[in-house]
C-alpha angles and dihedrals in degrees: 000000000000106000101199089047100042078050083055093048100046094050086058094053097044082049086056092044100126089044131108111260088238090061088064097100125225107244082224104049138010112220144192105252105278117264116236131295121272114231105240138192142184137150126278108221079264085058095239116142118245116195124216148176107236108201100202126205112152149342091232097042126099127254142244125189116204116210110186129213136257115305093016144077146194095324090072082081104056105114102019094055086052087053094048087046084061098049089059104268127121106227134211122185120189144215099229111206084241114069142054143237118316122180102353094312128120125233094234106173085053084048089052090044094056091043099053092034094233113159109272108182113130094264087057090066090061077083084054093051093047100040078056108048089049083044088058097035086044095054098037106038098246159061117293147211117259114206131183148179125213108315090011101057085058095060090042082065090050102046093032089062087044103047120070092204084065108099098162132009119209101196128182124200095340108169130178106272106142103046090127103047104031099027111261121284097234085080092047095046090044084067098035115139099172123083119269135202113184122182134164142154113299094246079061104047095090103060084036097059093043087064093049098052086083096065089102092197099072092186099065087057131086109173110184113200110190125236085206115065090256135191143285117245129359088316088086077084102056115104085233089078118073102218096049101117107063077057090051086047102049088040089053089059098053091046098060094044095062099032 
């Protein structure tokens, strides 16, 4: 990563800091403020429906999927979707069959899930997170990129070296949770050939970055470790959080690498 331009950045970003994350402009297009998210639904490989906001751009932009942490659910992409649709990428944040209200917002694939009494343990999400990546490759014509928070970013590891319609990952604070039941990631990341960008709190860098050590192609892998504390999950990126804008900064630059 180049270090004078990430400092630029971040200074843009601090200057921006009371600013909602969809007034941060894209370097390649100045746009309206986005209208609001489509609901959105489709079947998971068990056939249970899981609900979504689709933040459209445009036919020809590439595409990111959200995937939300535990106890949450699409909301926690609220700013952050609109953003991403500014910087010229059509969003969709999901409902995961694992997670619960936020702001107001029910979790409705988990609702659907309890109702139809389909399983609904973390590893079972791993069916969400497919069923949305194929939805988004389907309806634009090409390969997305998978993004995930906390539990979720470890089964975007997971599903983005499984899934073919996968081209990049963005995962925060992944850890290795699942190492007895789904085989550890280590061995997944030695053999990774997508590009991956990995981020976390500082406090969480370092065992972070020992799981990381196994990716053996170096030049796939940004890791960003924070100067600030920083957070845990995809939240590091809410304006509500102080130190949001040397994470916007670090993400911005992955992102148009690999635009």
């Amino acid at each position: 990563m180049n270090a004078a331009r990430l400092l630029s950045l971040i200074a843009i970003f601090a200057a921006a800091c009371g600013n909602h994350p969809q007034e941060h402009s894209s370097p390649h297009q100045q746009r309206e403020s986005p209208s609001a998210p489509v609901k959105v639904s489709f079947a998971a490989d068990d056939s249970l429906q899981v609900t979504a906001h689709l933040y459209h751009l445009s036919p020809d932009a590439p595409s990111v999927v959200l995937c939300h942490q535990l106890h949450y659910n699409k909301a926690e992409y609220r700013e952050i979707a609109q953003a991403l649709r500014t910087k010229g990428f059509n969003c969709l944040a999901i409902d995961q069959r694992v997670g619960g209200p936020m702001d107001s917002l029910p979790n409705e694939t988990a609702l659907e899930a309890n109702k139809t009494g389909k399983p609904a343990e973390q590893l079972d999400a791993l069916k969400d997170i497919h069923a949305a990546v194929n939805f988004m490759a389907a309806k634009y014509g090409r390969p997305v990129i998978l993004w995930g928070s906390s539990y979720s970013a470890t089964l975007a590891l997971y599903a983005g070296t499984e899934n073919p319609n996968v081209r990049a990952m963005i995962v925060f604070s992944p850890g290795d949770y699942y190492a007895d039941s789904k085989g550890s990631l280590r061995e997944r990341l030695a053999e990774l050939n997508k590009p991956l960008f990995a981020s976390s709190s500082k406090e969480e860098a370092p065992e972070l970055s020992a799981m990381l050590s196994a990716v053996k192609n170096k030049a796939l892998l940004t890791q960003f470790i924070p100067a600030s504390r920083g957070q845990h999950g995809s939240r590091a990126l809410w304006t509500s959080d102080e130190n949001h804008g040397e994470y916007w900064a670090a993400i911005t630059i992955f992102l148009e690498n690999i635009k």
